[in-house]
N, C-alpha and C positions, 0 to 999 in steps of 0.2 A: 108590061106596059110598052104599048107603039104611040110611032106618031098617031095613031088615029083616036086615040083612048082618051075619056072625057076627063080631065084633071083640075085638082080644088089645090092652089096653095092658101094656106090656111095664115094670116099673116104678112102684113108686107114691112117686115124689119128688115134689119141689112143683112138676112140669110132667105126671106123670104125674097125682095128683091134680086139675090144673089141667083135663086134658084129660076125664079122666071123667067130672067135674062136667060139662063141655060137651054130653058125648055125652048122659049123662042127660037134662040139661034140653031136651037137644032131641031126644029121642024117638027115640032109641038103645035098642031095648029087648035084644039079646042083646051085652052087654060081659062078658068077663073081664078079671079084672087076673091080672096073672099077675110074683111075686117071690121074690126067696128068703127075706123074711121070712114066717114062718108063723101068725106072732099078729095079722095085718090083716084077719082073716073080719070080726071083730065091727065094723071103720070101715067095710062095706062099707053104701053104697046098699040100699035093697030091692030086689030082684031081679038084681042084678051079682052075676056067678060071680068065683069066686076059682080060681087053680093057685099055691100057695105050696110055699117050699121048695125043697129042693136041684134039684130035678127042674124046675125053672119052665119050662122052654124045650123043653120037650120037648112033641111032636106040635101042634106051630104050623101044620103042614102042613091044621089042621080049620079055621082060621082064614080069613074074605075080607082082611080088613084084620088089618095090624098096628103099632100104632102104638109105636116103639121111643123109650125116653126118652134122655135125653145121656148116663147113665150105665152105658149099657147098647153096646157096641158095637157098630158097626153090619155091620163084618168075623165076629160072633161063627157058631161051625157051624153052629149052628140056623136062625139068623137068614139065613144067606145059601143055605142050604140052601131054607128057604122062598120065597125071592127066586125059584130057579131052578125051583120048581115052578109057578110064575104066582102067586103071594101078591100082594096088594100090600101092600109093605112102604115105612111112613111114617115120620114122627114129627111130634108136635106143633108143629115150628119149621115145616115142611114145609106142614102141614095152614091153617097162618094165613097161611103167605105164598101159597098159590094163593086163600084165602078174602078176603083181607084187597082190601077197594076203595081203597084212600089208598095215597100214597107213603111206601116204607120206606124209612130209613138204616141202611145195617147194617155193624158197627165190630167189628173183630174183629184181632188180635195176643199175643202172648205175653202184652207187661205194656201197661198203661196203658188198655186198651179200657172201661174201668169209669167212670174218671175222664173221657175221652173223650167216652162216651156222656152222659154226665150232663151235662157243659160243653155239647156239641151241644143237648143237652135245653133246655139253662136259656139258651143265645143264640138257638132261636127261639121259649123262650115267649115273650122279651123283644121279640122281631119281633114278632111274631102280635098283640100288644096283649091286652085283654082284651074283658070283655063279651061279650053275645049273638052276636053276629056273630062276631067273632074267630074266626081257624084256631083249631082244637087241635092239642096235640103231647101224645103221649103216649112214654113209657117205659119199656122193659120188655126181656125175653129172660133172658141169664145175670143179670141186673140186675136191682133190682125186681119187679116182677107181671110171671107169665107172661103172655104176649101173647094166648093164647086167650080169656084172663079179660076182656079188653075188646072183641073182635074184633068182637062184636056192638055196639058203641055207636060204630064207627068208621064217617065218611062220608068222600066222595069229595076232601074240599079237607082234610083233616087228613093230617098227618105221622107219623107210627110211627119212632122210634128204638130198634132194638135192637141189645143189646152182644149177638155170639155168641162162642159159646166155640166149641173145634174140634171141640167132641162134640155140639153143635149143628148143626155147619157136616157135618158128616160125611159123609150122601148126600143131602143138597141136589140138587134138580132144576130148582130159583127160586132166584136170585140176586138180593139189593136192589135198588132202583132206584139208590142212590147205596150205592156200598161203599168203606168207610175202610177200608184194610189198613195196619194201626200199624206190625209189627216182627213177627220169625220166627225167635224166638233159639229155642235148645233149650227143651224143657220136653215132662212128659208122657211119657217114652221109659221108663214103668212100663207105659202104655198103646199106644203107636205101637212097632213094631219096629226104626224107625231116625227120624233127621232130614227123610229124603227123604219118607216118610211122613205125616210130621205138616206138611209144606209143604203135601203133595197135598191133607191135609184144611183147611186155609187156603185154597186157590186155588176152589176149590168159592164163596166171596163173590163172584167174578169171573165162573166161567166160563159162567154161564148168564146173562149181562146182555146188551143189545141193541145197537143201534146211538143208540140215546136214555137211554142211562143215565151215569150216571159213575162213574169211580171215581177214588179219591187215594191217591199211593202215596208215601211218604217217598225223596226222590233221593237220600237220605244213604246207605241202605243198599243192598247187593249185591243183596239179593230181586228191586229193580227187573229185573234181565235176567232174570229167570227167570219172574216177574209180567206185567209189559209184554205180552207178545206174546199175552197171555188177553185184554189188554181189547180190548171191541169197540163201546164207543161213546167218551165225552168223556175226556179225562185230564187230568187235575190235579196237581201235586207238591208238594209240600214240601219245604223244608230248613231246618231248626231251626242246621243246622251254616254256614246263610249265603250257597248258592250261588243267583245271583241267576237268577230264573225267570221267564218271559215268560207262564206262566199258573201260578198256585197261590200262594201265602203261604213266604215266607223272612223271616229274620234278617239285617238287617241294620245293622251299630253299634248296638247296644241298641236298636231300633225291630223291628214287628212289620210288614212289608208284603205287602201282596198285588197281586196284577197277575193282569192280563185283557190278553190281545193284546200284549203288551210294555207296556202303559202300569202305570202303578203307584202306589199309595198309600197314605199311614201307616196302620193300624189304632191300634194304641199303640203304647207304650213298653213292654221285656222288663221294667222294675221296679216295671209296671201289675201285672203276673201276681200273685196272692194263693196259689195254689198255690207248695208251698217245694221248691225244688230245678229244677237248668237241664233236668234232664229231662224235666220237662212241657212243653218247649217242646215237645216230640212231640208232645203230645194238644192243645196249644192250636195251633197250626198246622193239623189237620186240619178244626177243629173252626172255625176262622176260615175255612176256604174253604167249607165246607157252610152257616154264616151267611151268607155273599156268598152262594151258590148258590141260596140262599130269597131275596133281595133282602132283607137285615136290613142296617139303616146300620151303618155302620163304627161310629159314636159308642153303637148300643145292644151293639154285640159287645162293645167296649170295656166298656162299664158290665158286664156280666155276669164278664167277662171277673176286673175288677177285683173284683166280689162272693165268687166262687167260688173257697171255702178247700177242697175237695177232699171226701172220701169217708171211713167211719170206717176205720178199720183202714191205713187209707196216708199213712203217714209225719202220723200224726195226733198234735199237742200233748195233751196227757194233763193233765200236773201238775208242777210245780217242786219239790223234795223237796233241802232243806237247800242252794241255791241252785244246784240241778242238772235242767234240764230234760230229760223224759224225754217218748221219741216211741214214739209204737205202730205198726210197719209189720207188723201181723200178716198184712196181704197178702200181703206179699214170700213166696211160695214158690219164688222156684226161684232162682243167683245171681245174673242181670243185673240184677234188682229188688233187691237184698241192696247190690248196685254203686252201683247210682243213689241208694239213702238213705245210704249212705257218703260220696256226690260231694257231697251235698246240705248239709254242715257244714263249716265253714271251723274252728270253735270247737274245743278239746282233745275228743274223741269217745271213747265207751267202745260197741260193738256187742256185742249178744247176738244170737247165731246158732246153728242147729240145731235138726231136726225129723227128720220123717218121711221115709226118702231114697227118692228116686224115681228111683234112679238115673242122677242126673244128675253130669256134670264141675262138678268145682271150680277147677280149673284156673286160669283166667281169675281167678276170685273171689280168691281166695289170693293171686296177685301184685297186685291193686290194693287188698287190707287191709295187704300190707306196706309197700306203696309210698306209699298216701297219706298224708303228715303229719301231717295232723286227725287220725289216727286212732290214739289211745293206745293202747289195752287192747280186748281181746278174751275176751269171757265165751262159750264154746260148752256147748251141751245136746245132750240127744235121740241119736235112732239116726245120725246123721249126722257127731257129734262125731268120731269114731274120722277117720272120712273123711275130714274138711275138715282136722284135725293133720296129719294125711298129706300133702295137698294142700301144707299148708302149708310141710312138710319144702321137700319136692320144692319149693316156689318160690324156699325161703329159699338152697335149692342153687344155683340156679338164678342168684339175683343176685348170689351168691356167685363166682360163675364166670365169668357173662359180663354180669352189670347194668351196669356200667360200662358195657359197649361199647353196649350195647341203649338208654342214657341213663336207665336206671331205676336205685334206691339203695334199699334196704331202711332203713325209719326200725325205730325200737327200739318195735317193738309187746308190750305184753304179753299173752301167752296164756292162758287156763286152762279149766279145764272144768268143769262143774257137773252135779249132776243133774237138775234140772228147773227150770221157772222161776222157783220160791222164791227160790231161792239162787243163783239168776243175778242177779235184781234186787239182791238182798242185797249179791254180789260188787260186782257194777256200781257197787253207789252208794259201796262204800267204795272201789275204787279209783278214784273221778271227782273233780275240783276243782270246785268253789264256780265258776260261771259255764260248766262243762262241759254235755257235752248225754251223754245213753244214749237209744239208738235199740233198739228190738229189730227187725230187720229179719233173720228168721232164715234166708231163703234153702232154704227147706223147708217141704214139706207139715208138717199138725199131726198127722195122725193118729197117731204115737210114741206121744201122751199124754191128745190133745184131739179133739173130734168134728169141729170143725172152723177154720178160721183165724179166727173171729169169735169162739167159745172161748177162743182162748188170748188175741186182743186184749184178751177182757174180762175175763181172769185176770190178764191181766198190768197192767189201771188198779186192780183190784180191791186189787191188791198195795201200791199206791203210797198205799190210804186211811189 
């Protein structure tokens, strides 16, 4: 690709954006954008062509480059249609990691990769030190600023953390130099045709790394055998769940340690963690061996460690409302993150759940809202309410029949349903006690109602003024 090469960005989100500005400023003179929104003529650059509209994707075949955003698929007709006639087809995650001169970390899973990346972020500014000299560490991907936006201010001894999503990771041909791969629960099967699927588009963080690279995989989870046999330089493990490891970060009796060579030693203590709930032991475990990995002391990982209260929209303190604390997990889209802000209260708990369904099992979800005893009352919304009552049937059947045997007992959950989140908050606070907590952790997209999960977290503090 030259300046003089005819190029399609495929997308004008804020990576397609991202990437324009790029090509512009740097003497990119034949771009289109090309979307199915049709009122973007007027945001365009001078001289950038536009194809808006239903028809966006059609005769990409005139195109040298084409740069395709995360929301845009990369299996899509068109798109792979132009693959097969010699296109070359990119994308902006693509186009930074062959440009970029510095070492990248790159963190990507179902749930937690947000939080993750951010924790990585803030244990090696804390390395790094500051002033003139100092590394930098920058920020960015599904997170923060696209990565394009700095590419150009990046030298050779700075760090690059980016969170990817699986519509980032999608046809990756660069793989990070150091890749976290969190967890590979469901999610997404609006988008991926099955589970196996949306693995494939996960393992793409792996499978283009070297024999001098690393990667870290949680030992807790199954993925390992299926993962494993892609890496091909260093490995590193985790287990948040305790199992003691001769290289990588476990749990051990309330202590957080890490080992090298079988030797081994404290980092903290689990009741250092500032992040609320035992699930993040996932994202601080990974996040502690990629600090050793920089040579960061145990005692600065430690201090960051203890700073970092987490991310907005995840399981985030809000406000007390008549001595009922209420948390915003506007994150949670899909259930195993719905699970984990459930796990996360010991206190009498009221959850609002429901959104926009993406086809995903409730299954799982349903037997541990029944099961857990924290967990009073149940306020559901949205297109998914119908669903999850369902789900809910089916489990309450379920431990009806054979819970005994299985060691599980359905506690007296109450149910109900609402229409939107007005009157979900509203339910919630009057069936919650003085000292209770309500979480909205809705275990679904927002699109039902909201533009997107940042929307309804800030509808839903908006409520509580």
């Amino acid at each position: 690709m030259d300046q003089r090469s005819k190029i399609a960005v495929i997308g004008f989100g804020v990576e397609g954006q991202a990437m324009l500005k790029y090509l512009v400023d740097n003497g990119y003179v034949d771009v289109t954008v090309c979307d199915k929104q049709v009122r973007l003529k007027d945001k365009m650059p001078k001289g950038v062509s536009v194809r808006l509209g239903e028809h966006y994707l059609n005769g990409l075949e005139e195109f040298d480059v084409i740069f395709r955003s995360p929301g845009v698929p990369h299996h899509h007709p068109e798109i792979a249609m132009a693959r097969t006639m010699g296109k070359e087809v990119t994308s902006p995650t693509q186009f930074f990691l062959d440009h970029c001169p510095c070492t990248v970390v790159g963190v990507t899973g179902t749930k937690g990769k947000g939080t993750t990346s951010t924790l990585i972020y803030e244990i090696l500014k804390a390395g790094f030190g500051r002033g003139k000299k100092a590394r930098k560490v920058y920020l960015g991907g599904n997170i923060g600023n696209p990565p394009i936006e700095f590419l150009g201010d990046l030298e050779g001894d700075d760090v690059v953390v980016l969170e990817l999503s699986c519509f980032q990771l999608g046809d990756l041909k660069k793989s990070p130099a150091v890749a976290v791969l969190l967890n590979t629960t469901m999610d997404h099967l609006d988008y991926y045709p099955d589970v196996n699927e949306y693995m494939r588009a996960k393992e793409l963080i792996l499978s283009h790394q070297d024999k001098n690279d690393l990667a870290i995989l949680n030992k807790d989870y199954e993925y390992v055998k299926y993962y494993k046999p892609l890496v091909k330089g260093a490995l590193s493990f985790v287990s948040p769940k305790g199992e003691k490891l001769a290289d990588g970060c476990f749990v051990d009796s309330g202590k957080i340690m890490y080992a090298v060579g079988g030797k081994t030693s404290k980092v903290c203590l689990v009741k250092d963690i500032a992040l609320i709930g035992s699930h993040n032991l996932e994202n601080v475990c990974p996040a502690v061996v990629v600090g050793r990995e920089f040579e960061v002391p145990a005692r600065l990982i430690k201090k960051a460690i203890k700073r970092f209260k987490g991310l907005p929209h995840r399981i985030e303190f809000v406000k007390k409302v008549k001595g009922v604390s209420f948390y915003n997990d506007s994150f949670s889209t899909n259930p195993f993150t719905s699970m984990a802000a459930v796990d996360s209260f010991d206190k009498p708990t009221c959850l609002i759940a429901g959104g926009y369904d993406k086809g995903l099992s409730y299954d799982k979800w349903a037997m541990k809202i029944l099961t857990r005893a924290s967990l009073e009352s149940v306020v559901l919304m949205g297109d998914t309410a119908k669903k999850m009552l369902k789900a809910l049937d089916k489990a309450r059947d379920r431990l009806g029949r054979a819970g005994s045997k299985d060691g599980l007992e359905a506690t007296p959950t109450k149910i109900i349903e609402r229409k939107d989140l007005k009157s979900s908050v509203e339910a919630a606070l009057k069936m919650s006690k003085r000292g209770g907590i309500v979480v909205m952790s809705p275990a679904a997209a927002s699109f039902d109602q909201f533009e997107n999960y940042k929307e309804r977290g800030e509808k839903f503090a908006k409520l509580l003024e």
